[in-house]
N, C-alpha and C positions, 0 to 999 in steps of 0.2 A: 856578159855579167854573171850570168848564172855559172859556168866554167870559169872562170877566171879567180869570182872575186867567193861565191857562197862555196861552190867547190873545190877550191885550192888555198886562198889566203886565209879563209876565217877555218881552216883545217891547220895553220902554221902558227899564228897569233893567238898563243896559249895564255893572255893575261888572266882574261875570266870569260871563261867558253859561253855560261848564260847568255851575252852578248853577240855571240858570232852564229847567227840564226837568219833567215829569209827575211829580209824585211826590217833588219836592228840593225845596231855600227856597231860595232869594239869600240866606238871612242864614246860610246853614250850612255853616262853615267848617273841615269837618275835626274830630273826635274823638281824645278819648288812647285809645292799644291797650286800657288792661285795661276801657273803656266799651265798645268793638267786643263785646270778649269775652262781657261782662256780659249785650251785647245782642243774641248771638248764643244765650247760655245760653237765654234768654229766650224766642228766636224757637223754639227747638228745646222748649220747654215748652208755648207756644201754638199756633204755626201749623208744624209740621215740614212738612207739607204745602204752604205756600204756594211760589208760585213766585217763583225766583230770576233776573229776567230783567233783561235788560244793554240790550238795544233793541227795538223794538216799532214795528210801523205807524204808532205817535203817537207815538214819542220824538219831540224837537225835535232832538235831533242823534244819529248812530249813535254807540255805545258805545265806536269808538273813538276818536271828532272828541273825546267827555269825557275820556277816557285823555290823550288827548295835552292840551289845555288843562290841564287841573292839572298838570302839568309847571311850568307859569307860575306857581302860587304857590309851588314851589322857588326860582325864581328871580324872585322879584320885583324885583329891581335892575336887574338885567342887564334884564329882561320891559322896563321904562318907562323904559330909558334909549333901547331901542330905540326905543319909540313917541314919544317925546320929539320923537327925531331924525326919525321919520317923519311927523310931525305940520307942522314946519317947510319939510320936502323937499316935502311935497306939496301945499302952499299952492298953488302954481304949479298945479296939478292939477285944481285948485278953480274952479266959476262963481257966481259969486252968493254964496260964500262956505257951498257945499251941496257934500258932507256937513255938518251941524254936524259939533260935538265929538263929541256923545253914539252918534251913526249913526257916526263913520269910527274910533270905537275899537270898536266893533262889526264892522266890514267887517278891521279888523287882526285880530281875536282870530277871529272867521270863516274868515282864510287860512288862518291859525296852524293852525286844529284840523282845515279837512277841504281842505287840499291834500293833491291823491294825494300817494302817498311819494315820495320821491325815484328816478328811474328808471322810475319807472311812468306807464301811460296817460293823459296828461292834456288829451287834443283836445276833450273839449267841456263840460270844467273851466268855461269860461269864460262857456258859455252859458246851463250849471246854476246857477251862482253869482249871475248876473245873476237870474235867473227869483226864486232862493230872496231876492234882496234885493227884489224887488217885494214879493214874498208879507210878506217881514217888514215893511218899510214900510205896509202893507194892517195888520196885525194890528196894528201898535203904536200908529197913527189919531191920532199927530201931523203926520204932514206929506201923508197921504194916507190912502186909505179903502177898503175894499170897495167901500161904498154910493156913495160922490164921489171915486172916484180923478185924483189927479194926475197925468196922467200926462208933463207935462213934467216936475215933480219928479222922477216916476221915471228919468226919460230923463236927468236931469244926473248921478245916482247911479250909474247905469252905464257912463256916458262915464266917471265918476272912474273907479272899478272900472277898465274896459279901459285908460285909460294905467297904472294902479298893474301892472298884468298884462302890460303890453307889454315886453319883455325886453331892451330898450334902453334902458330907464327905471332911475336909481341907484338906485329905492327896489329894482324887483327884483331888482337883484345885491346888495343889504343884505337882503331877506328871504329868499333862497335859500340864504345860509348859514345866518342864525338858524333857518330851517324844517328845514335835516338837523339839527341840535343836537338841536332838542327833539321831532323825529320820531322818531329813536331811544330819548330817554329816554319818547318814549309809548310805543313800541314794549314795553317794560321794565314800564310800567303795564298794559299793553293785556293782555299775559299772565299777568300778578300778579294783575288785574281777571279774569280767564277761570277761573285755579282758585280765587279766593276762591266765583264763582259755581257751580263743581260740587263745592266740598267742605264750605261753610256749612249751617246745617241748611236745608232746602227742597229743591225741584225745579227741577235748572238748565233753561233755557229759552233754546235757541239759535236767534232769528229768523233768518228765511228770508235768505241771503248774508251772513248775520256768519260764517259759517264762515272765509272769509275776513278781511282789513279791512274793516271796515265804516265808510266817509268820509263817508257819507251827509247830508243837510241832511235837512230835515223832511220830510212828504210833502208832493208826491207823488214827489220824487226818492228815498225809503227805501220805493218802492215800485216803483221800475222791474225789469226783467226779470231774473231771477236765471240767472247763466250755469253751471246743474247739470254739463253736460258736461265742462266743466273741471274742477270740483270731484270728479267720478269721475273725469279723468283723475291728476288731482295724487294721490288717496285709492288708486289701483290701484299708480302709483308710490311710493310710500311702505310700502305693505304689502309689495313688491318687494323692498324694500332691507333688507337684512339684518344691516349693518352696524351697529349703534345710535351708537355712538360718531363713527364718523363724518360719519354722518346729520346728527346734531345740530349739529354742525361747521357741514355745509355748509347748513342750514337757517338756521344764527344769520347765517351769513355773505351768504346774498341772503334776508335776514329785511323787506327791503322788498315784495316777494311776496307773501307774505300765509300760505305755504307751512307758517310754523313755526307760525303758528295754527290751522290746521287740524288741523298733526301732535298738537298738546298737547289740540286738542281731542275728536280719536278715542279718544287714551292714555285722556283721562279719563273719557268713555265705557265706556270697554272696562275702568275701574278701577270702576267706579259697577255695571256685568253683573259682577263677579267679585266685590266686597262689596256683595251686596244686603242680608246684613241688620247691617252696618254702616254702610251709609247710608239 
């Protein structure tokens, strides 16, 4: 299952990647609320125990690369008007006529969901990004292999990749604004997805650096070294602040940080230690 279907097919079936992850189908497109409810009843009848977890050493994208990606099926107009145009623009961009289709609507919906946020650290964005499209080319063993890899195939994919990346390029002043748009409204998921996880029946399950945003591609990049220091320095400053109201304020307002996720994440913590036997 695991080679077959998480590491080779949900690597080729580029529809809407958020979908092709451990544990989801590609063919599953969203449920009505009173079905969630129905099947939340459910879980708290059979497994109240199981755990409730968002990303994991195997996810194929961190929890909140999926958050922001479903943002694109709110807007699916807007979503392929843009790729439409970006399809056209980057021909020029193209050797050989590589990316195909199926690979460069995969490297769009890949920006979309795990470019840092706007404002944030992004120097070796580009080097991760590159590494993670080898690896998925590798896994998907149409134009390249583990066992026989291509590696000038790889090397054309990346050259695309770096002019789409280069900031003097019209596609990147057309993706830098579509990328704030629907970073925010991930940002919106990304918290909405955080307490559905600590207050559904089960055991929420916060992997190691989701305390923050978690942009992560697959491993081994959702396995690199988690920066705790900081996360105790941001958790010392918060428990500081005494203010709540205006906390929240200024939490929503540099909500690109990662800062307001943490904060909702302690809250819900510390609401989980005060109803134990309501949860």
């Amino acid at each position: 299952m695991a080679k077959g279907l998480e590491d080779t097919l949900m690597y080729t079936y580029n529809n809407f990647i958020a979908h092709n992850d451990v544990g989801d189908s590609p063919a599953n497109f969203g449920i009505e609320k009173d079905a969630f409810h129905q099947a939340m009843i459910e879980r708290q009848k059979k497994w109240p125990l199981a755990l409730n977890t968002t990303s994991t050493h195997d996810t194929k994208r961190g929890e909140d690369v999926r958050a922001r990606l479903n943002v694109l099926s709110d807007l699916p107009e807007e979503w392929f008007e843009h790729v439409r145009k970006w399809q056209d623009e980057n021909i020029q961009c193209k050797q050989k006529n590589i990316p195909n289709a199926n690979e460069e609507y995969f490297i769009y919906q890949s920006l979309m969901g795990a470019y840092p946020m706007p404002g944030s650290d992004e120097n070796n964005f580009e080097e991760r990004f590159k590494e993670y499209l080898q690896k998925a080319l590798r896994e998907a063993k149409m134009n390249s292999d583990w066992a026989e890899p291509n590696e000038e195939y790889e090397k054309t994919i990346k050259g695309f990749t770096a002019k789409l990346l280069n900031k003097e390029n019209s596609f990147w002043k057309s993706f830098q604004v579509v990328h704030k748009k629907i970073s925010d409204f991930g940002i919106i998921n990304s918290l909405s997805q955080l307490l559905l996880k600590f207050t559904c029946p089960g055991v929420p399950d916060v992997y190691q650096g989701a305390e923050l945003w978690d942009l992560s591609f697959v491993d081994p990049d959702n396995r690199r070294p988690v920066d705790y220091k900081l996360r105790m320095q941001l958790l010392e400053e918060l428990d500081n602040n005494r203010d709540e109201e205006k906390l929240t304020e200024a939490l929503w307002k540099s909500r690109s940080n990662g800062r307001i996720k943490l904060w909702l994440t302690q809250h819900l913590y510390k609401l989980r230690k005060q109803q134990v036997d309501f949860f």
